[in-house]
C-alpha positions in Angstrom: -9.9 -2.1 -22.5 -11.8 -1.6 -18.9 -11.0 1.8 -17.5 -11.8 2.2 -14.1 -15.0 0.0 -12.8 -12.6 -0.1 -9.7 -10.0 -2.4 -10.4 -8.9 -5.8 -12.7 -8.7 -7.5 -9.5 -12.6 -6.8 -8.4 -13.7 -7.1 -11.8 -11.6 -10.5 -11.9 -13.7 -12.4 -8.9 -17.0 -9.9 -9.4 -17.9 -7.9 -6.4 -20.0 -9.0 -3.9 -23.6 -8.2 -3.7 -23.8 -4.9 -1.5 -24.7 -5.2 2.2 -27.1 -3.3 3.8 -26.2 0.4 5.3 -26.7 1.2 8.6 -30.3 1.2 9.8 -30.0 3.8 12.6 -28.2 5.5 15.4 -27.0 2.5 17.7 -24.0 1.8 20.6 -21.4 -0.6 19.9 -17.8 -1.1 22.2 -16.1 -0.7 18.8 -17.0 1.4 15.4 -14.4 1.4 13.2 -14.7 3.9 9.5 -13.2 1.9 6.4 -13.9 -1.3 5.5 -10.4 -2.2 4.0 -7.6 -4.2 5.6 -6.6 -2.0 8.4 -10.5 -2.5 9.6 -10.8 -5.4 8.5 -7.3 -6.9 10.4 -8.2 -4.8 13.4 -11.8 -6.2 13.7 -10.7 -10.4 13.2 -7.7 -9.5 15.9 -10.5 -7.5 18.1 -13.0 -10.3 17.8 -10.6 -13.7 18.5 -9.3 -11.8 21.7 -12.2 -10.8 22.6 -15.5 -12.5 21.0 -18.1 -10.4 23.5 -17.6 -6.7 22.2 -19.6 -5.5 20.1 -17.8 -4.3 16.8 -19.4 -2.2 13.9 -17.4 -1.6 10.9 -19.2 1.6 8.5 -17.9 1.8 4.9 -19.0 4.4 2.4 -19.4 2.2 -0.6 -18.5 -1.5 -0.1 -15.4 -3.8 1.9 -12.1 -3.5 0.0 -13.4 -0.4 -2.3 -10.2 1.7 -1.5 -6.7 0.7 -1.7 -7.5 -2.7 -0.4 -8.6 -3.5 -3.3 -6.5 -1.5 -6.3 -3.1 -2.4 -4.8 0.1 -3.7 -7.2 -0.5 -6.9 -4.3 2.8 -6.5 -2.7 2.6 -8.2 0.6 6.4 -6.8 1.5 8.2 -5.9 4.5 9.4 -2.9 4.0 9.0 -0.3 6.9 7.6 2.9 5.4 9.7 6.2 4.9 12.4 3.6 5.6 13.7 2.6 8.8 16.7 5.0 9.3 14.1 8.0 10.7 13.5 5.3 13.5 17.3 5.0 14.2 17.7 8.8 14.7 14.5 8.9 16.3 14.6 5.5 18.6 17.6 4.4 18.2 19.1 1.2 16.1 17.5 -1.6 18.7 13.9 0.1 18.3 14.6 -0.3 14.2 15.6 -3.3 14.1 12.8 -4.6 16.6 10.3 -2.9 14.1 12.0 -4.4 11.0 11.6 -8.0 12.8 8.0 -7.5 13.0 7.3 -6.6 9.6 9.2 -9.7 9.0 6.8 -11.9 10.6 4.2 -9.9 9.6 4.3 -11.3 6.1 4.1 -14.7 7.5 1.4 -13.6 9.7 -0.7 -12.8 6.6 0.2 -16.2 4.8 -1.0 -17.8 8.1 -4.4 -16.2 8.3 -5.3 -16.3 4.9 -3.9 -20.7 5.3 -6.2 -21.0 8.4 -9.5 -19.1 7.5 -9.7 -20.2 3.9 -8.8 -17.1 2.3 -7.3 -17.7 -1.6 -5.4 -14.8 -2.2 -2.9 -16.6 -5.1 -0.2 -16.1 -2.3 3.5 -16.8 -3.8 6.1 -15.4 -1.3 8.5 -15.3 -4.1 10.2 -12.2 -2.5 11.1 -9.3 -3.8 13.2 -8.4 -7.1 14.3 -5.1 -7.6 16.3 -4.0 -10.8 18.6 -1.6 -12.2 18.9 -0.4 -16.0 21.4 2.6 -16.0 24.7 3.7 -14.3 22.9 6.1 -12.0 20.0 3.3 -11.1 23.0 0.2 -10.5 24.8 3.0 -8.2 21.7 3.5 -5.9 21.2 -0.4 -6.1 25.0 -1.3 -4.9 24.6 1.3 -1.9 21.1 0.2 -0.9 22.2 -3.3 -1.1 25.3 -2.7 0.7 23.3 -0.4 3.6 20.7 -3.7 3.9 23.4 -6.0 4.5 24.2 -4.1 7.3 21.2 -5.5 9.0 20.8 -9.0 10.0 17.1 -9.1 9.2 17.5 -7.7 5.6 18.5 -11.1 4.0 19.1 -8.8 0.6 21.2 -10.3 -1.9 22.9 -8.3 -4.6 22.5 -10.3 -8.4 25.0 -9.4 -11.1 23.8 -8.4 -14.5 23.6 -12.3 -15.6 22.2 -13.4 -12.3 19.4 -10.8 -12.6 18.2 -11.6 -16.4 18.0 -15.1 -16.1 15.7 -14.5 -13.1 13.2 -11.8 -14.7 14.8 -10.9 -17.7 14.7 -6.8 -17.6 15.8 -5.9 -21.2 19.2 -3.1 -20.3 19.6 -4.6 -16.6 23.1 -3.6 -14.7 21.8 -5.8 -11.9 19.7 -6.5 -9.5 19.1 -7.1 -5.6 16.6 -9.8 -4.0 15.0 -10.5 -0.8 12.8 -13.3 0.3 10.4 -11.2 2.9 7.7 -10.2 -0.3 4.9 -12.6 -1.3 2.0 -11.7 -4.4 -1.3 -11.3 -3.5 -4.6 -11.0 -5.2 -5.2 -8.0 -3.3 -9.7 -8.0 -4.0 -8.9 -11.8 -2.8 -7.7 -10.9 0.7 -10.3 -8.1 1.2 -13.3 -10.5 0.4 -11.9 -13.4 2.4 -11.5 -11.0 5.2 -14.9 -9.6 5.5 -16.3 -12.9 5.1 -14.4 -14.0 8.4 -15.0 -11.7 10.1 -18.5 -11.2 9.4 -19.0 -15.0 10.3 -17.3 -14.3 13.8 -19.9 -11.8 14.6 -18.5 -8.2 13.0 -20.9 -6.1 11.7 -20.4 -4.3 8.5 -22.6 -1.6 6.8 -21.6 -0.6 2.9 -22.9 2.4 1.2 -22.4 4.5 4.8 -20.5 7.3 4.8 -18.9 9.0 7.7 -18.7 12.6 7.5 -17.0 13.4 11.4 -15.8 11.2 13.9 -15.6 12.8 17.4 -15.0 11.1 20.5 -16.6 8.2 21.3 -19.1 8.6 18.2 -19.1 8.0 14.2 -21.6 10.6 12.4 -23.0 9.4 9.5 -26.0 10.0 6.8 -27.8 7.7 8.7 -27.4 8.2 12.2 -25.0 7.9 14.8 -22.6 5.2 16.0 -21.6 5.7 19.7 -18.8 3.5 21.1 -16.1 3.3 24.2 -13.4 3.1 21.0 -13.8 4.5 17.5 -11.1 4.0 14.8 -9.8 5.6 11.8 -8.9 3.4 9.4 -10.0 5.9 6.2 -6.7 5.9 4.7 -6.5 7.8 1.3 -10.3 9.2 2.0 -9.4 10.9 5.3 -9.2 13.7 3.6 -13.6 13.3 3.4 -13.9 13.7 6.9 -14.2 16.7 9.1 -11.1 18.6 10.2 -8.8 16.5 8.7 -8.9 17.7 5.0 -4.7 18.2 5.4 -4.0 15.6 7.5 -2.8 12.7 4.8 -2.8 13.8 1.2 -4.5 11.2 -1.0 -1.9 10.3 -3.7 -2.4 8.8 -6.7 -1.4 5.3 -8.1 -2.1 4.1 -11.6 -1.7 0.1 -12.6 -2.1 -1.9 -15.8 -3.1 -5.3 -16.8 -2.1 -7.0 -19.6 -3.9 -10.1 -21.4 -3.1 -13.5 -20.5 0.8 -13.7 -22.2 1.6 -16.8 -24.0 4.2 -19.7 -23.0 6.4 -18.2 -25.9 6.3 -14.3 -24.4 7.1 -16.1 -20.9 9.9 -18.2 -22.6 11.8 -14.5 -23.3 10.3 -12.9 -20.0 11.2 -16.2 -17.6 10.2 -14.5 -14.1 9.1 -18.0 -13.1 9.7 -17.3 -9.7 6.4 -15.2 -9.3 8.6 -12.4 -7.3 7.4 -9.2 -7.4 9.3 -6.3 -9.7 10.7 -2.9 -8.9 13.7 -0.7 -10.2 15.4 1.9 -8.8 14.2 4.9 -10.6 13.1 7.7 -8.6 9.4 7.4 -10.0 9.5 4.4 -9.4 7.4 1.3 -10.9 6.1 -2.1 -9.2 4.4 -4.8 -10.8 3.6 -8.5 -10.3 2.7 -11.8 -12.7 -0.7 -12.6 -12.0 -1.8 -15.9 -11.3 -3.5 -16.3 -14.8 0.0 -14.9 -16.5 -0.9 -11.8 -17.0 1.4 -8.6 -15.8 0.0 -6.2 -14.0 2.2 -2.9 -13.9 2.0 0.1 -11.9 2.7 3.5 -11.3 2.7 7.4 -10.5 0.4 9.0 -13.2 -1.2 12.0 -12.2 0.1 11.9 -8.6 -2.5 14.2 -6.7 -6.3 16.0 -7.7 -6.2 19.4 -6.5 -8.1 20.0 -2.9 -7.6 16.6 -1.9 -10.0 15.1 -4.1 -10.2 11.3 -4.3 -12.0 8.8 -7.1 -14.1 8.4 -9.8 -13.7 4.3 -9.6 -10.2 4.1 -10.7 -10.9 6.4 -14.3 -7.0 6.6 -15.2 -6.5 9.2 -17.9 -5.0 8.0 -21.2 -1.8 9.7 -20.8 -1.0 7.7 -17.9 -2.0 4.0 -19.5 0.1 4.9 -22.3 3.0 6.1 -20.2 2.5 2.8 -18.0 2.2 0.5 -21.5 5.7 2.8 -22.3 7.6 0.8 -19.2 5.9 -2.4 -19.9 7.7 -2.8 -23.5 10.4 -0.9 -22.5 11.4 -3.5 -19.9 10.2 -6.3 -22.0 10.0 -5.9 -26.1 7.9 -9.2 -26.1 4.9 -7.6 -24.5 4.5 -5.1 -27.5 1.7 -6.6 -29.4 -0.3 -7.3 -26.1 -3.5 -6.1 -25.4 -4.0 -3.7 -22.2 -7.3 -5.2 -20.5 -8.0 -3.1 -17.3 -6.4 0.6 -16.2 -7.7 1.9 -12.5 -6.0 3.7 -10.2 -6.4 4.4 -6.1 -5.1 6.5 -3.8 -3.4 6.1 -0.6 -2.2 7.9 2.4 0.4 10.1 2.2 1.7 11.7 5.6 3.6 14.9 5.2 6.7 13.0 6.4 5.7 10.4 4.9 6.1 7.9 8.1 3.3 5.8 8.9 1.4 5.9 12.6 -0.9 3.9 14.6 -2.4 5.0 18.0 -4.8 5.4 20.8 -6.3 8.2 22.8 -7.6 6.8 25.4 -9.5 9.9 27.2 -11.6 10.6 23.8 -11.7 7.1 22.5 -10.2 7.8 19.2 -7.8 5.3 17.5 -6.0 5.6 14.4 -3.6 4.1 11.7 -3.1 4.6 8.3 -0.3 6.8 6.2 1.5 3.4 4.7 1.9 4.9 1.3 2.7 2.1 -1.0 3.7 -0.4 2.0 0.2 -1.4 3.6 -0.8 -5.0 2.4 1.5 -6.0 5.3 1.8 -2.8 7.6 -1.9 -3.1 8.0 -1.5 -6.3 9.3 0.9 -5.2 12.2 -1.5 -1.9 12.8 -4.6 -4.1 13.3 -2.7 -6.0 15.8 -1.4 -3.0 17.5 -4.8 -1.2 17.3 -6.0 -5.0 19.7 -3.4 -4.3 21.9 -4.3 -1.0 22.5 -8.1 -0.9 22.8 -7.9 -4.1 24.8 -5.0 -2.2 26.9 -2.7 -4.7 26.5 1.6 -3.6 27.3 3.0 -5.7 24.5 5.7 -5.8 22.1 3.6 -4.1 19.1 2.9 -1.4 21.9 6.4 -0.5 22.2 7.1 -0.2 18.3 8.7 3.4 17.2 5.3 3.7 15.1 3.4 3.9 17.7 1.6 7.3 18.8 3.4 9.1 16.3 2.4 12.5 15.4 2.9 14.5 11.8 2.1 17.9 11.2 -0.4 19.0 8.3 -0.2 19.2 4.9 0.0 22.6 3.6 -3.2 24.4 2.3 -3.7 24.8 -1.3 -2.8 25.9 -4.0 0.9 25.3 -2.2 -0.1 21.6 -1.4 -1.1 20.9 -5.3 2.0 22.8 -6.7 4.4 21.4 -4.4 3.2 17.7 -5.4 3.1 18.2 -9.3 6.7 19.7 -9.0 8.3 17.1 -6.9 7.0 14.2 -9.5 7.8 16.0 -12.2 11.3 16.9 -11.0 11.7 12.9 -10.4 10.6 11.9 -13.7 12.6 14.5 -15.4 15.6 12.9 -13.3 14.6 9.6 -14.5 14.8 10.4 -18.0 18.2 12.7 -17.4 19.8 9.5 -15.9 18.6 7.3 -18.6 19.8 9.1 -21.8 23.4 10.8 -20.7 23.9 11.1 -16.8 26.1 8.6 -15.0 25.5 9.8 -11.5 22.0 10.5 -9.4 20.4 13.7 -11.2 20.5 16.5 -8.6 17.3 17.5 -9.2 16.0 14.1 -7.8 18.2 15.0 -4.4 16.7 18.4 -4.1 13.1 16.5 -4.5 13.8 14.1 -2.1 15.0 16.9 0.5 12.2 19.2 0.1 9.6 16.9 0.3 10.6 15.6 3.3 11.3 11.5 2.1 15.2 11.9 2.2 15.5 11.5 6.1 
């Protein structure tokens, strides 16, 4: 088994031979820190509106090293932190606006990717989400029933019989569906993006790492990047740069990868549809079937590194790939004499109430976007779209989404910020296994998590 080396999906194309770092202090009219798909998005958008600016992209180690490329490939619409914060915040019309455009979104990707010759094994299969105990088919009635509410939901609630002979989740109650979720090959998209946009003119320099923006400027090791707009798009690393060590804390994600399964382990599995998995537990999993058959499976782990601390290639301790290979077989028996061939895990941006934002201030230059959490393949899409908009000062209707400009207090300082983490998980797993075994309602302790973490809005 490969631990690490970054992920299954980089290791399944190869990585691409490194680019060159920045020669020098130079002026550009855009500099935008992290190479993944927020940048990435942001600078194709940036450069077809406007194909005379200037636009410099500096990435510490190389395009799509971060969660770009370590992602479970869930190109979903879900609106992160959920969209009920927006309807006490903005107001059901602003929601439901925002929930349209994540909608599209997904499209939006599928259309790029169709016109610039980007392979990314795209199946919009949508998304499958499964329960396995009385607690876990409760939560799934009442969230199906609270998505029906909204016309641009589409969810469909699956008995138990409808649900296994779609994916065939050894113990499911049942199951809800929705068609707005495609699979990516998440190292696919980030290659295919900074090939296009390095053949429209975008400039990116690998192995560059920026240790402070400030207004108008990117400092780095090797000089100095002045523009008339710099953005942050550093998810999971901001922590790296100066004065913002608390502003998103980098959480932890850990996937698997089995071998290629045969036709006889997919006879029992079925999941021909290629949607992408999820259940209902509190720590919760996600996985995918991989274009070659394989399943790739993820979760938690070891949720957070005390003092924000951030990778070591994806090293995923043993504890974790067993506890992952623990879900695999429990969900389906037939995978038990696999063989694991890849374990890495990422980290992504965690806002402290857990709602993502993207904005622009205009007097210092500085942009932003990032804190997606686990819903970025697509939300990165809208915020480089946004981020156009903005620089180019364009009044649109990305402009006038809820997300936009949206401010979030600090995380706490440590050790309060480490503790606080390492409870909440392992109050949810301790739920999980509560509900599993004996309990037939949610386990309390999971309600207290959510409250005091700041996710049950």
């Amino acid at each position: 088994m490969i631990n690490g080396e970054v992920s299954f999906w980089w290791e399944q194309i190869g990585r691409p031979a490194p680019r060159a770092a920045l020669p020098g202090s130079t002026r550009a009219d855009v500099c935008i820190v992290g190479a993944g798909y927020t940048g990435l998005w942001t600078a194709y958008y940036l450069k077809k509106a406007a194909p005379a600016l200037r636009i410099v992209i500096l990435e510490q180690r190389f395009a799509g090293y971060g969660a770009s490329g370590r992602n479970g490939g869930w190109l979903t619409n879900s609106i992160t932190g959920g969209r009920e914060q927006y309807v006490k915040s903005h107001g059901r019309e602003a929601a439901e606006r925002f929930q349209a455009r994540m909608n599209e979104t997904v499209d939006e990707v599928i259309r790029v990717a169709a016109v610039e010759g980007i392979d990314a094994d795209i199946v919009k299969g949508g998304e499958f989400t499964v329960a396995y105990d009385e607690p876990q088919q409760r939560r799934l009635e009442a969230a199906a029933r609270a998505e029906q509410q909204w016309s641009m939901a589409d969810v469909q609630l699956l008995s138990r019989a409808e649900a296994t002979a779609r994916i065939n989740v050894v113990g499911t109650t049942g199951a809800m569906w929705h068609p707005h979720c495609a699979r990516i090959q998440p190292a696919k998209l980030a290659f295919g993006l900074a090939r296009v946009v390095e053949a429209l003119g975008v400039e990116i320099f690998e192995g560059t790492t920026v240790s402070e923006i400030a207004p108008h400027r990117a400092i780095t090791e090797h000089g100095t990047v002045e523009a008339e707009f710099v953005v942050r798009a550093t998810a999971g690393f901001t922590a790296g740069l100066k004065a913002l060590h608390r502003a998103w804390l980098p959480m932890n994600s850990s996937l698997i990868a089995t071998e290629p399964l045969g036709a006889d382990v997919w006879e029992r599995i079925g999941w021909t549809g290629r949607e992408t998995l999820g259940d209902m537990a509190h720590a919760y999993m996600y996985a995918q079937r991989t274009i070659d058959d394989r399943i790739a499976i993820g979760g938690r782990g070891v949720p957070y590194r005390f003092g924000s601390k951030t990778d070591s290639d994806g090293q995923t301790p043993a504890s974790t790939v067993e506890a992952l290979r623990g879900i695999l077989t429990r969900f389906f028996p037939a995978t038990k004499g696999a063989a694991i061939d890849h374990a890495w895990s990422g980290v992504l941006g965690v806002p402290r109430d857990w709602a993502a934002t993207v904005g622009l201030d205009r007097g210092t230059g500085l942009t932003w976007a990032g804190g997606y959490v686990g819903t970025g393949v697509t939300t990165t899409n809208l915020a480089g779209r946004t981020l156009r908009d903005l620089i180019l000062g364009r009044q649109s209707a990305l402009t006038g989404l809820p997300w936009v400009n949206h401010r979030v207090r600090n995380w706490e300082r440590e050790p309060l910020r480490w503790l606080a983490v390492h409870a909440l998980y392992q109050a949810y797993s301790r739920a999980d296994r509560a509900e599993l075994t004996r309990r037939r309602t949610t386990s309390p302790l999971a309600s207290i998590a959510d409250v005091v973490s700041g996710r049950g809005h």
